[in-house]
C-alpha positions, 0 to 999 in steps of 0.5 A: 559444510565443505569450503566450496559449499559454503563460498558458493552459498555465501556469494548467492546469499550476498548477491541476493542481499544486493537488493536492498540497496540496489533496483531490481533489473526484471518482474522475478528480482522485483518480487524477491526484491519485496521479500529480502527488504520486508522479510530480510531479517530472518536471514540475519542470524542464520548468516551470521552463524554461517560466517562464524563455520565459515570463518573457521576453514581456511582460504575460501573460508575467510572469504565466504565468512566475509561475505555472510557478514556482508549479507547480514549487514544488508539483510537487517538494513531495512529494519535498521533504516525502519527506526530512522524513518519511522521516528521522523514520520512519527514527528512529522505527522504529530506536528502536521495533524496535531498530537491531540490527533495521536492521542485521542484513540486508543491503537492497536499499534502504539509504535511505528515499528514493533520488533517482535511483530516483525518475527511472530506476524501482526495481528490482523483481527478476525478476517471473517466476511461476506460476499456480495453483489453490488452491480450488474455490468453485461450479465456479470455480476461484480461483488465485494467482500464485507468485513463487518466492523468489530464489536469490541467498541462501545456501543455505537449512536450511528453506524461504523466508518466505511473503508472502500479497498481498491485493489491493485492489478494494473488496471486489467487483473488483481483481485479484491482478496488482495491483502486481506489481513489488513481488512481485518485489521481494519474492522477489528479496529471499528471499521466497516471494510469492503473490499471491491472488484471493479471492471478491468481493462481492456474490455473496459476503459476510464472511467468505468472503475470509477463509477463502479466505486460509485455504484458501490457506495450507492449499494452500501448506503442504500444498505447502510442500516443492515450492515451497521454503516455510516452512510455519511462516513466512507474513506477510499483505500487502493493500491497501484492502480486501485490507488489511481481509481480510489483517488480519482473516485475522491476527487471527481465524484463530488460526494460529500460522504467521502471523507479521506483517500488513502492510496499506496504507491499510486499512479496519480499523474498519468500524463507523466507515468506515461512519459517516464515508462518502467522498465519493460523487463518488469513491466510493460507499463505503457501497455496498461496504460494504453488498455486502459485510457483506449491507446497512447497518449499521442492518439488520447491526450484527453484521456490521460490528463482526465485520468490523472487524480493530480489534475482534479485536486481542488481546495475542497479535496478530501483529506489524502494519505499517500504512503509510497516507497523511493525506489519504487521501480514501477511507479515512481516516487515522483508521482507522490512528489507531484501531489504534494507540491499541488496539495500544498499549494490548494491547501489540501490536508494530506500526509505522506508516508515516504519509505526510503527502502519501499519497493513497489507492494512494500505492505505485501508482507504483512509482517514486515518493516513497510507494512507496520509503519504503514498500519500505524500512519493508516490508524491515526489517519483514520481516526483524524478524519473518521473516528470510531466511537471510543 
């Protein structure tokens, strides 16, 4: 490879590394942001040996050579910074949620963060299910995905845990296909797992999504026996936006058969989101805000603090797993800040996973350091408040 071709490739490669440690200025740097910190470490070793060719030519060499060991050093940053975090989540929860609670189940993930997962890909079970119609809303038909649970356990007294995914999509997309792999990593792990699509905005507003997780988990327990549900045991999942209605849905429909909430990177103080908007070249966050609250919060305070999952915490909430990164550029991490300092003062239990590293959809790559650490806390979440049969 000629000098030039080789100083060029290694400037990109260095400024591309620049993510992992810098916020990304628009919607296309944020995505690739995703992959450098979750998939950068593939890059490590093909860098490094760039900089051994490099290092051998003369002049731009030396400093193309420099500047592939740069990229190395900031691709493997994550992993190296994923020891670190998830050493000192390890003990966190251990210490919060006690470590009969660690013991007690037999993981699929014994450790936090497993190096060789991180090239060959984590397993996530069979990813076999069902589609079905829970609700008819204006001749429209909303269905939900079914990932049975797996047979792998005992033979169970009562039906399986429920796990109720929201998916993300800022309130008026996404899909619930979102992220399958980890619904089957859930039902091989004993769980039932649907995974909803809800009505989106503009069309419809708060607090249509959440009755309709309402309705859906209507439809599984009327259903419950068919499917191998416990109908007294379900626990809310969502992501984004979806992590805004799993929690509201948690906090305000007062059903007694929800046992948990889990949300990544949620918008959980809607009053605030709206006041600390992200940057438009990324995302026009107070234009979703406004499709799905009927307009600013100037014309609609009501509906923003209604909204906002912080203002329904009580004393009785259901047990909350949070798992949200630091420089999230989309929704900041002062959203888990605010439900923590209100968590702990009602006395709710909770945790919160807190990835230094973690951009905005961090558990997209399903492989990477943010996803693993991630399944490893969901686990031993779930088996705190919903445990299978052994």
């Amino acid at each position: 490879m000629r000098p030039l071709m080789l100083f060029v490739s290694s400037a990109l490669l260095f400024l591309a590394s620049l993510l992992a440690v810098f916020k990304p200025p628009s919607y296309s740097f944020w995505k690739l942001s995703i992959v450098i910190m979750e998939g950068g470490h593939f890059a490590v070793l093909p860098c490094l040996l760039a900089a051994w060719l490099a290092f051998r030519h003369a002049g731009n060499g030396k400093i193309a050579a420099a500047l592939f060991l740069a990229a190395a050093l900031l691709f493997a940053l994550t992993s190296l910074r994923a020891i670190c975090t998830a050493r000192g989540l390890q003990r966190e929860f251990a210490a919060t949620w006690g470590h009969s609670v660690m013991s007690a189940q037999t993981f699929r993930r014994e450790w936090p963060l497993n190096f060789r997962d991180l090239f060959l890909g984590v397993s996530s079970g069979d990813s076999a299910h069902t589609t079905l119609v829970y609700k008819q809303r204006d001749s429209r038909d909303l269905r939900l995905d079914f990932y049975p649970a797996a047979k792998r356990r005992a033979a169970r007294p009562r039906g399986a845990p429920c796990v109720v995914v929201v998916h993300g999509g800022g309130w008026d997309g996404g899909s619930r296909s979102q992220l399958a792999p980890l619904n089957g990593f859930l039902a091989s792990e004993g769980y039932a797992v649907a995974a909803l699509e809800y009505s989106l905005a503009p069309k419809y507003q708060y607090p249509a999504p959440v009755l309709d997780v309402a309705d859906a988990l209507a439809y599984l327990k009327t259903h419950a026996d068919a499917m191998g549900i416990d109908p007294s045991r379900f626990i809310i999942l969502g992501r984004s936006a979806g992590g805004q209605i799993a929690l509201q849905a948690a906090y305000t429909l007062n059903d007694p058969d929800i046992k948990g909430v889990i949300a990544f990177y949620a918008p959980a103080d809607m009053v605030f989101g709206y006041s600390l908007p992200t940057n438009p070249l990324i995302m026009d966050s107070r234009l979703l805000m406004r499709q799905y609250l009927g307009g600013s919060y100037a014309d609609h305070p009501e509906a923003y603090a209604a909204s906002s999952p912080v203002e329904h915490l009580a004393p009785g909430s259901p047990p909350t797993l949070l798992l949200q990164g630091r420089p999230d550029v989309l929704v900041s991490y002062q959203h888990a800040a605010h439900m923590r300092e209100r968590m702990r003062k009602l006395g709710v239990r909770h945790f919160i996973v807190d990835i230094p590293w973690g951009a905005h959809g961090f558990d997209f790559v399903f492989r990477g350091p943010g996803s693993q650490i991630s399944l490893y806390f969901v686990e031993r979440f779930l088996a705190a408040i919903a445990p299978v049969a052994p």
